[in-house]
BAPA-352904 format. One line per 4 residues: for each residue z, y negated, x of N, C-alpha, C, O, CB. Coordinates in steps of 0.001 Angstrom, whole numbers, m for minus. Each point is the difference from the previous one (the first is absolute). Glycine has a CB too. Example, Ala and Ser with C-alpha at 12.3 -4.5 7.8 and 13.67 -1.06 7.14 Angstrom:
% residues 2
7800:5690:13190:0:m1190:m890:0:m1200:900:665:19:1036:581:1154:m2928 | m1966:m2223:1542:60:m1190:820:730:m1090:m770:169:m1108:509:m2314:1736:675
This chain:
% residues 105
0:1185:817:0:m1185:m817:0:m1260:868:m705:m999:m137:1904:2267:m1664 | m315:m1028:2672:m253:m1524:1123:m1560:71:611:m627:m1006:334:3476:962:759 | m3233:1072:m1029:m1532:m278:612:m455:m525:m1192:m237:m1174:286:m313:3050:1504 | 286:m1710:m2956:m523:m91:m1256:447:m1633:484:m882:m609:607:1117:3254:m2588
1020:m3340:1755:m350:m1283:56:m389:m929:1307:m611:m1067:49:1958:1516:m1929 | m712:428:3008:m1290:m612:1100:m1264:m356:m50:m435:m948:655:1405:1997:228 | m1677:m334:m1654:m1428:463:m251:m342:m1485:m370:m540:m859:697:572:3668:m1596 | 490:m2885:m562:124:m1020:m948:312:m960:758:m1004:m713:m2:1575:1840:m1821
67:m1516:2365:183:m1140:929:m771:m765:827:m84:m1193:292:1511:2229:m445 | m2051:147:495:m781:m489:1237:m1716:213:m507:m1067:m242:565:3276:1104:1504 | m1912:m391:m3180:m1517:m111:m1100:m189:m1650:m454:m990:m714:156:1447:3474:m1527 | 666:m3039:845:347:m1357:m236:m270:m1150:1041:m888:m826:m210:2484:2002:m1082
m938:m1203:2236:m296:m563:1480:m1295:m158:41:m508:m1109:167:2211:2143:1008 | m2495:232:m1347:m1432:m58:784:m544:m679:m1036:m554:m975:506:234:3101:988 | 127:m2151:m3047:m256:m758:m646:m269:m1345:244:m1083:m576:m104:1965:2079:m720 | 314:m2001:1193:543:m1180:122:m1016:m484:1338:m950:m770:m136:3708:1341:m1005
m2507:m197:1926:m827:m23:1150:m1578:m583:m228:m700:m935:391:2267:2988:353 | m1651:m951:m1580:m1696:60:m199:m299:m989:m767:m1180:m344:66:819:2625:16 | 1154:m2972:m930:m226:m923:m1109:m279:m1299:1061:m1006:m672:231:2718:1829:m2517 | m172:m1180:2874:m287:m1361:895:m1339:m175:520:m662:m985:m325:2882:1093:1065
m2875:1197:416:m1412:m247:262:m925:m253:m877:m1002:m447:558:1459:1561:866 | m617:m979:m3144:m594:m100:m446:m246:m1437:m710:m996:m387:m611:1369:2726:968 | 754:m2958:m108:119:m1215:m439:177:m1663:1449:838:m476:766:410:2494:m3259 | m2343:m2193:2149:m1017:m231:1561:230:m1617:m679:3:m220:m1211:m2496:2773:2154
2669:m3537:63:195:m1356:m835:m1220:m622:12:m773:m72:956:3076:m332:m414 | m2461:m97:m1774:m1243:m547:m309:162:m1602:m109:1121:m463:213:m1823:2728:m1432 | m544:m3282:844:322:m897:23:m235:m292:m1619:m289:918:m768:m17:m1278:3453 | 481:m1207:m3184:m43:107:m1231:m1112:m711:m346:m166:m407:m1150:2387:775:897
m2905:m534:1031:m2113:m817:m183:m435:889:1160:673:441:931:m744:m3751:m1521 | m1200:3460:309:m692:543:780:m740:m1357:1183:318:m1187:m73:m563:3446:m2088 | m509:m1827:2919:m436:m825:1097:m745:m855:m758:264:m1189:183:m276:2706:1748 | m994:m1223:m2873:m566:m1096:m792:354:m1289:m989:m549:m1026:m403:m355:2879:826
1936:m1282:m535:1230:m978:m734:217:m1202:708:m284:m1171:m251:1565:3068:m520 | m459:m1091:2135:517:m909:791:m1225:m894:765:286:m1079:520:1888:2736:m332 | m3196:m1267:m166:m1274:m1192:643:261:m959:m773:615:m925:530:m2637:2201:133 | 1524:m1490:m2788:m124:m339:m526:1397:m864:m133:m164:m1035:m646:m1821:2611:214
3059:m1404:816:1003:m785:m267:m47:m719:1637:900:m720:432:603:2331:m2665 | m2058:m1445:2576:181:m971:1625:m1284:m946:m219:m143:m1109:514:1206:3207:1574 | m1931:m1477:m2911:m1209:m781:m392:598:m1477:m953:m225:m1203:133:m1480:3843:m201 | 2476:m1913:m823:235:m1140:m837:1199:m898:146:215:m936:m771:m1393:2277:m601
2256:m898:2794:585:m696:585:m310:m847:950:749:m871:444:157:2211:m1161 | m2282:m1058:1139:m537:m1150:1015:m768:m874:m864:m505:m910:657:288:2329:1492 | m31:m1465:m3283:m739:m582:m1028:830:m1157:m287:m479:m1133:m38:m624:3206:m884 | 2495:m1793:692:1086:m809:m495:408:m903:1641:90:m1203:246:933:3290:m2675
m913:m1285:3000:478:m823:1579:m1090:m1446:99:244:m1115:461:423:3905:1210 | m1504:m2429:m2090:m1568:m1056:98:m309:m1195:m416:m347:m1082:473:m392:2722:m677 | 1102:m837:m1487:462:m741:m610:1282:m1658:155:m96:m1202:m252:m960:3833:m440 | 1999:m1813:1176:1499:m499:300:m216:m1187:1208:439:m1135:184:889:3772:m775
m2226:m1750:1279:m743:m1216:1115:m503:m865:m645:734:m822:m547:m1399:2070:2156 | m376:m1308:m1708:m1363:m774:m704:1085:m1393:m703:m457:m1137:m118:m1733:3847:m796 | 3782:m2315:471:510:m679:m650:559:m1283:966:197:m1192:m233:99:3280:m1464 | m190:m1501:2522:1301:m1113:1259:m1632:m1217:492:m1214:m92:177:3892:2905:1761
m1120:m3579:m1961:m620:m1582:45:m208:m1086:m1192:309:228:m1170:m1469:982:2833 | 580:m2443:m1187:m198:m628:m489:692:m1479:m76:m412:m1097:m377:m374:3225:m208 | 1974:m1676:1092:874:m1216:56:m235:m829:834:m927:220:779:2348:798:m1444 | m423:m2608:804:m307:m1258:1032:1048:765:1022:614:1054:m164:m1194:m3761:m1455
555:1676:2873:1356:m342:784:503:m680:m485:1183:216:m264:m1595:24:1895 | m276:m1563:m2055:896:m1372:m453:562:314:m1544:m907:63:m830:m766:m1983:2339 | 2719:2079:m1909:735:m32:m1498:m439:m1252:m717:61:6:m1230:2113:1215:2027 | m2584:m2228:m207:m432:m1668:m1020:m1587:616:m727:m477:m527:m1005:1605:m2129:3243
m1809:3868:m1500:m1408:130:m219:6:990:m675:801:910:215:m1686:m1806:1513 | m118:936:m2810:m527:784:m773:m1220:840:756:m765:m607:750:1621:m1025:m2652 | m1033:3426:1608:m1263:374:536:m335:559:m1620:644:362:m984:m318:285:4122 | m1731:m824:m2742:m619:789:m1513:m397:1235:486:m366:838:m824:m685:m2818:m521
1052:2297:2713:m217:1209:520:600:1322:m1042:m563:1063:m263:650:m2463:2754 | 1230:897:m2945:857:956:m851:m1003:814:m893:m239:1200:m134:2364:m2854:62 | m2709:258:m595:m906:740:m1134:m1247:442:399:m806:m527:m767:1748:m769:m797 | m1588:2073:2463:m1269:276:457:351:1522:m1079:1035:573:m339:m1718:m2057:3443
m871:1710:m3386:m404:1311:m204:798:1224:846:666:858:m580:m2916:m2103:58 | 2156:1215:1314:621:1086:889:1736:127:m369:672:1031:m6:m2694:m1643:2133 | 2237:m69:m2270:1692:58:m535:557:327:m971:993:723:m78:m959:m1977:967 | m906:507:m2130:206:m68:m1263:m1038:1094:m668:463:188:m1124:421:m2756:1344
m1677:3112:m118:m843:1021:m556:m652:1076:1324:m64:1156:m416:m547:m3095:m1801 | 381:1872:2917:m485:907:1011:1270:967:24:m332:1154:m271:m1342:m2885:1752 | 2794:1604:m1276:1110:1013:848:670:700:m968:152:1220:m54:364:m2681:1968 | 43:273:m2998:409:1073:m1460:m685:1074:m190:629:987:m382:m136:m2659:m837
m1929:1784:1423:m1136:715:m600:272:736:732:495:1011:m496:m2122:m2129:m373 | 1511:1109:2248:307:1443:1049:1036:408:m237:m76:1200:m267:m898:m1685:2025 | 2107:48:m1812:1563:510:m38:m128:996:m1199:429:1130:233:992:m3469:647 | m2124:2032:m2564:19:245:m955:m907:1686:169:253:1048:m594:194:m4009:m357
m1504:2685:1953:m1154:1159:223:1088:1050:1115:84:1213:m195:m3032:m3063:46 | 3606:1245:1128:725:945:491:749:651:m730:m424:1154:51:269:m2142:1490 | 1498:919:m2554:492:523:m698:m392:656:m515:662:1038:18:112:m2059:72 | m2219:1098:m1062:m312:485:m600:m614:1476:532:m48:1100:m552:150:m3410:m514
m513:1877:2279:m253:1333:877:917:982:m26:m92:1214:m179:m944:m2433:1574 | 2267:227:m1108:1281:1021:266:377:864:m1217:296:1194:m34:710:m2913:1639 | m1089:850:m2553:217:978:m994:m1128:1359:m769:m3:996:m723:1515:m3286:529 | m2334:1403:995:m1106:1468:m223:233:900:933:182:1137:m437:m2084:m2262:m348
1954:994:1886:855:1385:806:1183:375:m226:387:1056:501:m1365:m1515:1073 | 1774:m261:m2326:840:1169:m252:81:939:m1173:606:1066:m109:408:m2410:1368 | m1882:598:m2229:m323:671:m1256:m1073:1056:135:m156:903:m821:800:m2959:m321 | m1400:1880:2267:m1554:833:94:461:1699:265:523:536:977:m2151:m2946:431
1332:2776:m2286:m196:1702:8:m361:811:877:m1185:189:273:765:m570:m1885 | 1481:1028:2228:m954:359:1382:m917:1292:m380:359:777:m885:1631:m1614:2783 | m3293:1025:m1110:m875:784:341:494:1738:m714:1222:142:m63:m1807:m2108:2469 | m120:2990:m2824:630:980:292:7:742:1340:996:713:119:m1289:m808:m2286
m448:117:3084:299:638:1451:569:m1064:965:m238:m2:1207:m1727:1691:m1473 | 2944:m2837:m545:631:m1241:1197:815:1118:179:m397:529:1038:409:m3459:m1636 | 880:3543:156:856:693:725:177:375:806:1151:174:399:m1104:m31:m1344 | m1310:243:1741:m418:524:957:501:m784:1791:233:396:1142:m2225:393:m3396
1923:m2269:1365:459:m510:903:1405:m202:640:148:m451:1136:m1968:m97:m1973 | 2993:975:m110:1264:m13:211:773:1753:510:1143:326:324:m1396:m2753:m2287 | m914:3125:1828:202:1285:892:m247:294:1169:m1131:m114:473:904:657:m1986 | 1522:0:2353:m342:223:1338:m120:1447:m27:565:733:m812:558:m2738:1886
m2250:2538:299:m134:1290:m422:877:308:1010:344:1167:185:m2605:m772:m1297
């Protein structure tokens, strides 16, 4: 009977064992994901640029620079197109053979 639960024991063990190898860490986007979100994070960075400036040195002076196209409608628009990227990669459905990519052989 003690062999009987040795057995069991170490049936269990090996189980256990084998499960761990089988459970291999994956990531939670595949490689195409993550392009598409670096895509639409440099979209927004560009954006965020495109924004800086415009101001005087002197505080007595007014610049109208503020209001140029590029500030006021150019960068919103990118910032607005980056996001929107982002949220399409994370919503986008992956592939059926992406998997492929988060398996090591």
């Amino acid at each position: 009977m003690a062999k009987e639960i040795k057995s069991e024991g170490a049936t269990i063990l090996s189980k256990h064992k084998k499960d761990q190898r089988d459970n291999k860490m994956t990531f939670v986007f595949n490689k195409e994901k993550y392009i598409i979100m670096l895509i639409g994070l440099a979209i927004i960075f560009i954006g965020f640029f495109l924004m800086i400036g415009g101001g005087t040195d002197d505080p007595n002076e007014f610049s109208y620079e503020l209001f140029s196209f590029r500030r006021l409608t150019l960068s919103p628009i990118l910032i607005l197109i980056g996001f929107i990227i982002e949220i399409y990669a994370i919503m986008k459905k992956p592939k059926k053979g992406a998997d492929s990519d988060n398996k090591e052989e």
